[in-house]
C-alpha positions in Angstrom: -40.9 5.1 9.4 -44.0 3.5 8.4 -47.3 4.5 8.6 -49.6 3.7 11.3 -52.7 3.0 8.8 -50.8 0.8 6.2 -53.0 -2.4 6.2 -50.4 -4.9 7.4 -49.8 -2.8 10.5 -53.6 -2.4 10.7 -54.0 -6.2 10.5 -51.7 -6.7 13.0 -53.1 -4.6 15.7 -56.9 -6.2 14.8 -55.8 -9.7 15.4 -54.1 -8.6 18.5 -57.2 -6.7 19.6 -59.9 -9.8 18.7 -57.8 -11.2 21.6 -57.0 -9.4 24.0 -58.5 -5.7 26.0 -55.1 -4.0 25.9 -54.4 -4.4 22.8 -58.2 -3.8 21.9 -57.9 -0.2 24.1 -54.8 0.5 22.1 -56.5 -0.6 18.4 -59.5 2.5 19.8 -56.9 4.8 20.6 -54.9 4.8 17.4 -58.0 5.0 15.7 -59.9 7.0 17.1 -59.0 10.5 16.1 -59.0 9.7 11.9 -61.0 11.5 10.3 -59.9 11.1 6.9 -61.7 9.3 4.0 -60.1 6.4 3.2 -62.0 3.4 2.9 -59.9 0.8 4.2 -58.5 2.6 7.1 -62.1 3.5 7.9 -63.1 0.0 8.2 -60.3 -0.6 10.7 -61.5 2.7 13.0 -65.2 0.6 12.8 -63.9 -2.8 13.3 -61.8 -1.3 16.4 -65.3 0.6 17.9 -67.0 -2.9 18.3 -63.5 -4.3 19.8 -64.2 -1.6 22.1 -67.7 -1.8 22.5 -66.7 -5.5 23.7 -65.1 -4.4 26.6 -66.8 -1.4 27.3 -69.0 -1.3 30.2 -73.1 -2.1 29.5 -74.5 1.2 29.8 -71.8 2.0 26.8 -71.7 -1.6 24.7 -74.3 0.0 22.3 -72.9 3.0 21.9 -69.7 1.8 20.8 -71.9 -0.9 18.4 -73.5 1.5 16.5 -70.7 3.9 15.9 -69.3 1.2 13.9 -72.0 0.3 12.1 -72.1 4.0 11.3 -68.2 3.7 10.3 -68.7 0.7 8.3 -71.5 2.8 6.3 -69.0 5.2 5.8 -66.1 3.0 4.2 -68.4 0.6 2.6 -69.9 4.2 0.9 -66.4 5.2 -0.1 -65.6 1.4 -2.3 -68.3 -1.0 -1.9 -66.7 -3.9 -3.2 -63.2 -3.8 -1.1 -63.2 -7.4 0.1 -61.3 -6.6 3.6 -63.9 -4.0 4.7 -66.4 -6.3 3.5 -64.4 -8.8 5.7 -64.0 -6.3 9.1 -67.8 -5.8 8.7 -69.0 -9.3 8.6 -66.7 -10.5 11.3 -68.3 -7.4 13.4 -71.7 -8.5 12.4 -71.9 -12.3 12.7 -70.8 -11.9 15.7 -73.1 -9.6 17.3 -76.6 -11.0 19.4 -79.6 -10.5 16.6 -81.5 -8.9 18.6 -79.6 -5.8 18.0 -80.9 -6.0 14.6 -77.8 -4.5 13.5 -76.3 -7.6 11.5 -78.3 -6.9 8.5 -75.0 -7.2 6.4 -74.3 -10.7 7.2 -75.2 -12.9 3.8 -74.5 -9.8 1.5 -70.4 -9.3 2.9 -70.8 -13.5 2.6 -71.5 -13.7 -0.7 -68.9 -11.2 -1.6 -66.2 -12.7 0.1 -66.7 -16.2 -0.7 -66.9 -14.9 -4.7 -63.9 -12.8 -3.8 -61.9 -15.4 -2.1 -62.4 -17.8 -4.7 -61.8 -15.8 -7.7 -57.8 -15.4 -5.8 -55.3 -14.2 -7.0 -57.3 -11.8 -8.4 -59.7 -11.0 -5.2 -58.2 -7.4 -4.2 -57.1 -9.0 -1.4 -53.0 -9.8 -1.0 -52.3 -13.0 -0.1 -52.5 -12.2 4.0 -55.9 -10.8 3.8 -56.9 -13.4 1.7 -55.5 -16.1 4.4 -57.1 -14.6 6.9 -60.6 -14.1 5.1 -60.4 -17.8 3.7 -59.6 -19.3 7.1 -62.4 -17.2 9.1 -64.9 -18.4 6.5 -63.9 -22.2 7.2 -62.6 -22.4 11.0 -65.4 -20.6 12.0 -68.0 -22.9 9.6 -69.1 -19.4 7.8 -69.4 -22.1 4.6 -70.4 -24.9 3.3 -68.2 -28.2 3.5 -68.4 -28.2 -0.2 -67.1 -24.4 -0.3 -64.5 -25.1 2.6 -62.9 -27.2 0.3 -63.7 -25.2 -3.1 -61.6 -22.4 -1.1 -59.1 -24.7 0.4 -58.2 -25.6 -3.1 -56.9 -22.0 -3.8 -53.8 -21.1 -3.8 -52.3 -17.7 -2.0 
């Protein structure tokens, strides 16, 4: 059997949880208790928080925000350049109201993922991750039209 935390499984349950508040309760729940200390598994457990501070009634919505802000410290801390924590954090963060002023992340994971994306195969992302990382930076006009079609260009 294969671990719960392996980063394919992980990937699956995050798109799943973007979507849809079942799957997001579930993504909280089988994170939740991990306490360990690795880096990647961490920045799922913060990326699921703000999934669940999405759904999570108003009086809690912050809560939930800045625990994983607090989690992404933590795995960031652990390997600063890992391009899909950099990727969890930034899809947390530029999509959060400003107000909060807890996007403060937003241009720096950017940079590093753009660089990252376009220095493929050689990224640190496998070819999934970086699929997913290039198409969130174009669909969701993250880039430039001239660096949509820099990172179009590369190959997974």
């Amino acid at each position: 059997m294969s671990s719960p935390y392996h980063p394919a499984t992980l990937r699956r349950h995050y798109e799943l949880a973007a979507a849809d508040k079942t799957a997001g309760e579930k993504f909280y729940k089988l994170l939740a208790d991990y306490n360990d200390r690795d880096a990647l598994v961490l920045g799922y457990k913060a990326a699921a928080e703000a999934i669940r501070a999405r759904d999570a009634s108003m009086f809690n919505k912050l809560t939930y925000v800045q625990n994983a802000a607090r989690t992404f410290e933590q795995a960031v801390g652990l390997d600063p350049v890992n391009p899909e924590i950099r990727f969890l954090r930034f899809s947390v963060e530029s999509n959060l109201p400003a107000f909060l002023g807890l996007s403060k992340h937003v241009d720096e994971d950017k940079g590093l993922l753009l660089t990252a994306a376009l220095s493929h195969p050689k990224s640190g992302l496998d070819s999934e991750a970086f699929r997913t990382v290039r198409d969130f930076l174009v669909e969701r006009g993250h880039v430039s039209d001239g660096d949509a079609q820099r990172l179009n260009k590369v190959r997974d």
